[in-house]
C-alpha positions in Angstrom: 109.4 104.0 102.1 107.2 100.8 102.5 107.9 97.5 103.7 107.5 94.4 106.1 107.4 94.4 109.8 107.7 91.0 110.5 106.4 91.8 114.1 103.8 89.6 115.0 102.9 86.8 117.7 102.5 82.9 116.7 104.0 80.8 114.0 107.1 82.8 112.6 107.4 83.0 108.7 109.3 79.8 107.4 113.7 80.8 106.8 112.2 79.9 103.1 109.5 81.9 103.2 112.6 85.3 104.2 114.5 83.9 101.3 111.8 84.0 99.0 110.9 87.6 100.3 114.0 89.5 98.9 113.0 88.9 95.1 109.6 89.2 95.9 109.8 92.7 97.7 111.9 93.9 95.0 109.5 93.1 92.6 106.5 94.4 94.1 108.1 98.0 94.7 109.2 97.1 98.5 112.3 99.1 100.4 112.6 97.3 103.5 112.3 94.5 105.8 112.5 94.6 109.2 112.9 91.0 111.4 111.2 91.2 114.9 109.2 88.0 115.8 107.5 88.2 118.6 108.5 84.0 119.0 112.3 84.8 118.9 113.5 85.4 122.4 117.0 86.4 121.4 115.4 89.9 120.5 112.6 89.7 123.7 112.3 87.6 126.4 115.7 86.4 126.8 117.5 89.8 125.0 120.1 90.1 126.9 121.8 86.5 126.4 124.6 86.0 124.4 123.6 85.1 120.4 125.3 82.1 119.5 127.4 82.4 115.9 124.6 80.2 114.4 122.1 82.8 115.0 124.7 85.8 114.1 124.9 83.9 110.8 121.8 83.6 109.9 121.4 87.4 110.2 124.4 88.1 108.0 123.2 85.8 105.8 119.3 87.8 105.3 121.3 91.1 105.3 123.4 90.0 102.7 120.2 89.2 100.4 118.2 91.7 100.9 121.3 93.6 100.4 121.6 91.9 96.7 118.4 92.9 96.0 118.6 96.2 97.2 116.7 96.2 100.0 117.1 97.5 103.6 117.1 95.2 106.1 116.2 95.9 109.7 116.6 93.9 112.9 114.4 94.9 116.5 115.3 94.9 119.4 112.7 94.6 122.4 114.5 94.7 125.8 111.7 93.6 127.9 112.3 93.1 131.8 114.7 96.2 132.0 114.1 96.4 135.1 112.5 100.1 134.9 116.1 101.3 134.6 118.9 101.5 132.5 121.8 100.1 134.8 125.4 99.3 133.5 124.8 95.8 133.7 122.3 96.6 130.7 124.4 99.5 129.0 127.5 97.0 128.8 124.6 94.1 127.0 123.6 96.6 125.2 126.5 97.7 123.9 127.5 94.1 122.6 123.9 93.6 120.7 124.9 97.1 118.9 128.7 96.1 118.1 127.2 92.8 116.6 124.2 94.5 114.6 126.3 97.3 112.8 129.2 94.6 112.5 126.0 92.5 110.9 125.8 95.7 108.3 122.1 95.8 109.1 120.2 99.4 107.8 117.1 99.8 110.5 117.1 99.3 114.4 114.1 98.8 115.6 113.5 99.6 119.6 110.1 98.1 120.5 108.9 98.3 123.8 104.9 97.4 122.6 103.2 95.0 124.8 105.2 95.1 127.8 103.5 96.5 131.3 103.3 99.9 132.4 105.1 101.9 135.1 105.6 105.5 136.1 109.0 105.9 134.4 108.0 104.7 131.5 108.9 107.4 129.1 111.8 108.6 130.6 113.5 104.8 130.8 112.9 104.6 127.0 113.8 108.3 125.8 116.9 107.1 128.1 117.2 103.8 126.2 116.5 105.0 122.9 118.9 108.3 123.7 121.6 105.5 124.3 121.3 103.5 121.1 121.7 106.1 119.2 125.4 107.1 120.5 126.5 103.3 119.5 124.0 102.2 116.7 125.2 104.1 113.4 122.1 104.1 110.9 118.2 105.0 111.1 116.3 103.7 114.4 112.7 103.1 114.3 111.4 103.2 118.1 107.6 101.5 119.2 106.2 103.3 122.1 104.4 101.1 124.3 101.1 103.0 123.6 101.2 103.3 119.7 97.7 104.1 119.6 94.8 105.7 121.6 93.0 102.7 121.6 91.9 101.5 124.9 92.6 98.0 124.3 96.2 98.8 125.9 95.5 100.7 129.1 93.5 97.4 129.7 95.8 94.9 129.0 98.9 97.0 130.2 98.1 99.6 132.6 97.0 103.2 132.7 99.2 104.9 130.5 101.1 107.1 132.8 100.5 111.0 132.8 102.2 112.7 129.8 103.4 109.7 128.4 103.2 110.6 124.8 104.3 114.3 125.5 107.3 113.1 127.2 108.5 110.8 124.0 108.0 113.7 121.7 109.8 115.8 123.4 112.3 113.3 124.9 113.0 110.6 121.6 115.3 112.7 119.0 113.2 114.0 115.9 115.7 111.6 113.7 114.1 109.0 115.4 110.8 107.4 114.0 107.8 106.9 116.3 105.6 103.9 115.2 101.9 104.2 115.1 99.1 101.6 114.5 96.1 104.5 113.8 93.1 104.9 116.1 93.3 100.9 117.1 95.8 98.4 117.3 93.8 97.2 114.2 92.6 100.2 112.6 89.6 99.7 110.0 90.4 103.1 109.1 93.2 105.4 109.0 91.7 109.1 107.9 94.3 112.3 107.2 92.5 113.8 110.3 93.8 111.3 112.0 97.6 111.5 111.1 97.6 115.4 111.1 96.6 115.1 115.0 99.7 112.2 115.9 102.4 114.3 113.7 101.3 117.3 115.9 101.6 114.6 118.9 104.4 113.1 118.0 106.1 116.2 116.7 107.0 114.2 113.3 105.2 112.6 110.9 104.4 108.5 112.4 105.7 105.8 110.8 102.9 103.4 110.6 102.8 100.2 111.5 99.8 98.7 109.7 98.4 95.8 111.3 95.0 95.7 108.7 96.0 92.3 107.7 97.2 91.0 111.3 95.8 87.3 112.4 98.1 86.3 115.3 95.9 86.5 118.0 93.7 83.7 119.8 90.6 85.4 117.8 92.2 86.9 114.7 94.3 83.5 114.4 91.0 81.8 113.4 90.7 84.0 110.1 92.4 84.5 106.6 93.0 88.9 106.2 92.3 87.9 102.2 91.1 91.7 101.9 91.5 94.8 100.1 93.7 96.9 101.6 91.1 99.8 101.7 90.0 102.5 105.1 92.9 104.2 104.3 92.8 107.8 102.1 95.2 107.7 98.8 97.6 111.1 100.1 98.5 108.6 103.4 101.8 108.1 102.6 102.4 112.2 102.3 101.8 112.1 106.0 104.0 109.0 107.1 107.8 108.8 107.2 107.5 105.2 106.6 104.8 102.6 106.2 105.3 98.9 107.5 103.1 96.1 106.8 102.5 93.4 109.5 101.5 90.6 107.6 99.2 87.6 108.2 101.1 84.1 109.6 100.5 82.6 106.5 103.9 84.4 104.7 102.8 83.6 101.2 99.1 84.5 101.4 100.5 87.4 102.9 102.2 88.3 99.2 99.1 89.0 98.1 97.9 91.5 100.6 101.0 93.5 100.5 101.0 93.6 96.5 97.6 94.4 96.9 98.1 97.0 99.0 101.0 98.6 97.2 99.3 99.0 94.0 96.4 100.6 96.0 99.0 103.2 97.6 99.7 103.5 93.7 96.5 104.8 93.1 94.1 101.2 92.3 91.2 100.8 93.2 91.0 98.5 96.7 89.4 96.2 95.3 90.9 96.0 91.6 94.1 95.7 93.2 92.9 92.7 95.3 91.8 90.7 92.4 95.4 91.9 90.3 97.8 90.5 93.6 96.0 87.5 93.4 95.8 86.8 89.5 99.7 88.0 89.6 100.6 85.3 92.3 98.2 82.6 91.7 97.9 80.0 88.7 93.6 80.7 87.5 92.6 77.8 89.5 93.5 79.4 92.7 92.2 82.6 91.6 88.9 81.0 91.6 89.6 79.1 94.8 90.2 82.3 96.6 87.5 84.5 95.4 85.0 81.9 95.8 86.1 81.5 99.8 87.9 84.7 100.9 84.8 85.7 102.5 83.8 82.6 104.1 87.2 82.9 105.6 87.3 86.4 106.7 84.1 86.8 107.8 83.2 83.0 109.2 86.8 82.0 109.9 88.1 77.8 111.4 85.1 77.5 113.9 82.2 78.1 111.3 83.4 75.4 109.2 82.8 72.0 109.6 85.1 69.1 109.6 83.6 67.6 106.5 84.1 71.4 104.9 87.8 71.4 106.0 88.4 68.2 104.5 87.0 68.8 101.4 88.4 72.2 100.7 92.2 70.5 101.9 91.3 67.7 99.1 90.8 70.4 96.4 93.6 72.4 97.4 96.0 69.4 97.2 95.6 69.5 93.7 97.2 73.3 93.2 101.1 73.7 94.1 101.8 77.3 94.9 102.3 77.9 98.4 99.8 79.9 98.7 97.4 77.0 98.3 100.0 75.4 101.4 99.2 78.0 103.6 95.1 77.6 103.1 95.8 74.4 103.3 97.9 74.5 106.5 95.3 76.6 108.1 92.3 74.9 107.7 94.1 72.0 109.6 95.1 74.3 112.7 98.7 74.4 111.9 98.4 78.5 112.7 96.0 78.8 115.9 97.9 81.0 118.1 97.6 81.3 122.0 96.8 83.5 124.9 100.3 85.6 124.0 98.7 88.0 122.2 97.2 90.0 124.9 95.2 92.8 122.3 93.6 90.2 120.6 
């Protein structure tokens, strides 16, 4: 099962952009796609306020098209603040979000509790949480531990992971229950079979990966275009995952071309032959040439290495071309996407 994760901090994808996703992950040989910006407070920050019938609309209304295209489509959930415990003041709000989301007909839940602090109780307030959702949500639930990796980065941002974390969610989350996991980093370069063997023995189930390769929302990472190969990553992955979700770049439509790209490589491509086949599917030849003149310059060199007079002139030829993957260069170059201090792993 492969799809989109839309997970990350920053600018969230355009309402377009969701529409234009159905069709387009149906014809690139997607299965899912899960809704969880990091900017929407109705599924973080402010979680346990009422959704208004606006917002419970435009749900139903994604559901019902990925539905027609025969896709999944998942919604997350990320009760942050819970106080350390699960009260009944928070059963009885939790409740209502899971009466609404199966009445929404939605296919994945997704329980996130990445980047949010540490405390001692940690596993057994999720495994409690988590334990509870599954007695009133009625289809598959994908939960996030908040230390998806063994990458330091965390215990720095969030606090020493407590003692037996990890071996208390094994034991403690239900084995129907996926476990997401970035790799070795939050941004893993590489992903090796070693690697996965090791967290399905941790996790006591094969990891359902959430692949952050082409990630760019942080205050850093916001500065650079993932135009890449999707490569660091061993053909026989996906016999070792239960599940493999792409978080994307900001830039939704650029973002088509990794995930194309990235597909056909799980197909058995070449990295790099698959690059240059997403893009020539996607783009007219004039963008072609665009992009693999500068993906480099804007992987590698990124916003703060080009000059103004660079900027302008690259906007100027890019103004010419319609797609909107030449509006998201575009849009980029003139700092529409920078990103700020929110994302804390950066």
């Amino acid at each position: 099962m492969i799809g989109i994760v839309e997970g990350f901090f920053g600018p969230q994808w355009s309402k377009e952009a969701r529409i234009d996703y159905a069709s387009f992950l149906k014809n690139a040989g997607g299965d899912f796609y899960i809704y969880a910006p990091k900017q929407d407070g109705n599924l973080r920050k402010n979680w346990r306020e009422e959704w208004s019938e606006e917002y419970l609309s435009y749900i139903k209304s994604l559901v019902d098209l990925y539905h027609q295209h025969g896709l999944l489509f998942g919604v997350a959930l990320s009760p942050f603040g819970l106080d350390q415990k699960l009260d009944e003041e928070n059963r009885k709000v939790l409740s209502r979000k899971m009466e609404q989301l199966n009445h929404l007909g939605i296919d994945l839940l997704g329980v996130f509790f990445d980047d949010m602090h540490s405390y001692e109780l940690l596993a057994e307030v999720q495994i409690e949480v988590v334990s509870f959702l599954k007695t009133k949500f009625t289809k598959k639930i994908i939960f996030c531990p908040t230390y998806y990796t063994p990458d330091p980065i965390l215990e720095k941002v969030f606090g020493k992971m407590p003692e037996g974390y990890l071996t208390k969610i094994a034991d403690g989350i239900p084995l129907d229950v996926e476990i997401a996991w970035t790799g070795p980093k939050v941004i893993s370069s590489e992903i090796g079979l070693e690697h996965m063997r090791e967290v399905e023995a941790l996790l006591k189930r094969k990891p359902f990966i959430w692949e952050n390769l082409f990630a760019n929302d942080g205050p850093k990472n916001c500065k650079f275009l993932k135009l890449k190969a999707f490569d660091g990553r061993e053909k026989e992955i996906m016999n070792h995952t239960s599940g493999y979700a792409f978080n994307l770049m900001n830039q939704p439509y650029l973002s088509e071309i990794a995930f194309l790209a990235s597909v056909l490589t799980l197909k058995g491509q070449k990295p790099e032959e698959a690059y240059k086949t997403a893009i020539g599917e996607l783009c007219s030849p004039l963008l072609v040439d665009f992009i693999l003149e500068h993906d480099q310059s804007f992987l590698k060199e990124g916003l703060d290495q080009l000059t103004a007079e660079k900027k302008n002139a690259l906007i100027t030829i890019l103004e010419e071309m319609y797609e909107p993957q030449a509006k998201d260069i575009r849009d980029w170059l003139r700092g529409d996407y920078l990103v700020g201090s929110e994302c804390l792993t950066d």
